[in-house]
ROGUSE-619837 format. One record per residue (C-alpha): residue number from 1; x, y, z; residue in one letter. Coordinates in nm, 3 decimals. Example, Ala and Ser with C-alpha at 12.3 -4.5 7.8 and 13.67 -1.06 7.14 Angstrom:
<recs>
<n 1 X 1.230 Y -0.450 Z 0.780 res A>
<n 2 X 1.367 Y -0.106 Z 0.714 res S>
</recs>
This chain:
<recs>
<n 1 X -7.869 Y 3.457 Z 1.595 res X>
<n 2 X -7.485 Y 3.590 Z 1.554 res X>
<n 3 X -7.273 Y 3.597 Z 1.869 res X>
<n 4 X -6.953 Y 3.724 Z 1.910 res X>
<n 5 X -6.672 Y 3.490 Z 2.076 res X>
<n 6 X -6.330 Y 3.648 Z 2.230 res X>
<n 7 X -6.101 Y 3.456 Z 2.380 res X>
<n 8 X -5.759 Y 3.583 Z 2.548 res X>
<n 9 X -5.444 Y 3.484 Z 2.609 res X>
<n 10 X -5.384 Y 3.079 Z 2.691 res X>
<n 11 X -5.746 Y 3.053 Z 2.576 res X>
<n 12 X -5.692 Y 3.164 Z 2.270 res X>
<n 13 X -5.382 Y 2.943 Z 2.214 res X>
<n 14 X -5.538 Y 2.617 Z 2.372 res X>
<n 15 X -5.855 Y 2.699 Z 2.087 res X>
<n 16 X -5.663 Y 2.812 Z 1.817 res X>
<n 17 X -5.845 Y 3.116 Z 1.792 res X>
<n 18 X -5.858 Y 3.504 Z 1.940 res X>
<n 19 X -6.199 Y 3.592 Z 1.836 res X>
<n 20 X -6.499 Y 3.438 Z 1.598 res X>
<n 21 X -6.867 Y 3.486 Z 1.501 res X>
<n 22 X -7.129 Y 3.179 Z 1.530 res X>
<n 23 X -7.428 Y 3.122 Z 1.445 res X>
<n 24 X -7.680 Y 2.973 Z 1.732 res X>
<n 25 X -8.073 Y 2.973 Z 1.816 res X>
<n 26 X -8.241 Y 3.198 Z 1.929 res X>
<n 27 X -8.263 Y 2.977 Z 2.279 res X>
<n 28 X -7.844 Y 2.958 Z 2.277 res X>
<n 29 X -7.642 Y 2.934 Z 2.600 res X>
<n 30 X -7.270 Y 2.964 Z 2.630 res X>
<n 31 X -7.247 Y 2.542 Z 2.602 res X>
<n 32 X -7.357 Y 2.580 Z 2.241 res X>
<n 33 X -7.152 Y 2.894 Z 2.147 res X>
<n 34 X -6.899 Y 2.663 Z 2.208 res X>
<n 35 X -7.058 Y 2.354 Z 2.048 res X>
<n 36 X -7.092 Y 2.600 Z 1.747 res X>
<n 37 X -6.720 Y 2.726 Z 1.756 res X>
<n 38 X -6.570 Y 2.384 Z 1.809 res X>
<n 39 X -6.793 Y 2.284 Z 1.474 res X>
<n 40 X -6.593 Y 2.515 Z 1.269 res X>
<n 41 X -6.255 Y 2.506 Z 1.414 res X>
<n 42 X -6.238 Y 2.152 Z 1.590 res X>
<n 43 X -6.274 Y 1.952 Z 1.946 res X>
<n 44 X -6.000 Y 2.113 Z 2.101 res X>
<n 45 X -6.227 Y 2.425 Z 2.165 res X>
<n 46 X -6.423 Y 2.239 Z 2.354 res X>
<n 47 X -6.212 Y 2.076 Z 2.528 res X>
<n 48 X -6.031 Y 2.421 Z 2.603 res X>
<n 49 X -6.318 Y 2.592 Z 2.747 res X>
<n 50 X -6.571 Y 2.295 Z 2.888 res X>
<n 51 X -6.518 Y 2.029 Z 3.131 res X>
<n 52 X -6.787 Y 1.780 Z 3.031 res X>
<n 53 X -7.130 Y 2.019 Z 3.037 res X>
<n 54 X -6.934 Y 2.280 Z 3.285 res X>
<n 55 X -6.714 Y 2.556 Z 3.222 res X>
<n 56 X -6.365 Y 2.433 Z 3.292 res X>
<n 57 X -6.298 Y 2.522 Z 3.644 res X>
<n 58 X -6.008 Y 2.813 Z 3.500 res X>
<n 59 X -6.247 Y 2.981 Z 3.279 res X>
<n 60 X -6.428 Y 3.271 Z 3.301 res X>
<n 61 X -6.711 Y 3.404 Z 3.053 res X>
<n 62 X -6.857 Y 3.715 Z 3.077 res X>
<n 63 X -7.055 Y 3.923 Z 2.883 res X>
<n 64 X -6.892 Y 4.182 Z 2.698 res X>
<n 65 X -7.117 Y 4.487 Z 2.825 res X>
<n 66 X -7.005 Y 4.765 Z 3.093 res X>
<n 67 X -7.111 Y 4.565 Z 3.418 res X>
<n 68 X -6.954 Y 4.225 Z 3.250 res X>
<n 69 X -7.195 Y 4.001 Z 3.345 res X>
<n 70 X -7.032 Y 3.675 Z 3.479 res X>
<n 71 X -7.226 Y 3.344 Z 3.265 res X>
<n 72 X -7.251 Y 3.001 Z 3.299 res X>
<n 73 X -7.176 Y 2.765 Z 3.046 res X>
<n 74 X -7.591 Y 2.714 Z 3.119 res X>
<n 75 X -7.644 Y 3.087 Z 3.071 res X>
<n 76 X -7.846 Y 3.259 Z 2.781 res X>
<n 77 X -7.740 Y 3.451 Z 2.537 res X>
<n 78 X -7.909 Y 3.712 Z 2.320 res X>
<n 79 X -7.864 Y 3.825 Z 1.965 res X>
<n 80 X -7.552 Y 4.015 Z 1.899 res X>
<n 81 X -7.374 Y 3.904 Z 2.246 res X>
<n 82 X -7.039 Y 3.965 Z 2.244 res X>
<n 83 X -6.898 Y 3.692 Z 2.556 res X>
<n 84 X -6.553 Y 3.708 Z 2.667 res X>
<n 85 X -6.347 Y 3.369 Z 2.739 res X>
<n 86 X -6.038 Y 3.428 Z 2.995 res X>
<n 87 X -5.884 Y 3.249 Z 3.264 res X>
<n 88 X -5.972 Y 3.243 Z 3.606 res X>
<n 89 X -5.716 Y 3.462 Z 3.820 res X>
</recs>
């Protein structure tokens, strides 16, 4: 399945990226959106957004939808997500 990835601000500068499209299964959570984005653009995504199998403890994902759903980097994600990466406030 497709998911959209956008990441803002220090995010985006500390992954080297403002927004991308993956490809994950159909049983993806957030931990392998990033798995799949730090395949295509390098470690330092990872290491941007995760803290071993955690979210870093400054990063927020949410799911791009009108109640923003916080996630987990253990959370599921559905075909045609769109999650948001900022950082904690």
């Amino acid at each position: 399945m497709d998911v959209e990835v956008k990441l803002t601000g220090t995010l985006a500068a500390r992954t080297g990226t403002h927004s991308a499209r993956v490809g994950v299964g159909h049983d993806a959570t957030v931990a392998d959106v990033v798995d799949a984005l730090a395949d295509e653009l390098g470690p330092q995504v990872r290491a941007g957004v995760l803290d071993g199998s955690r979210l870093r403890t400054d990063t927020v994902v949410v799911r791009d939808s009108t109640d923003g759903e916080p996630l987990s980097a253990a959370s599921r994600l559905r075909e045609g997500d769109t999650v948001r990466f900022t950082l904690a406030t």
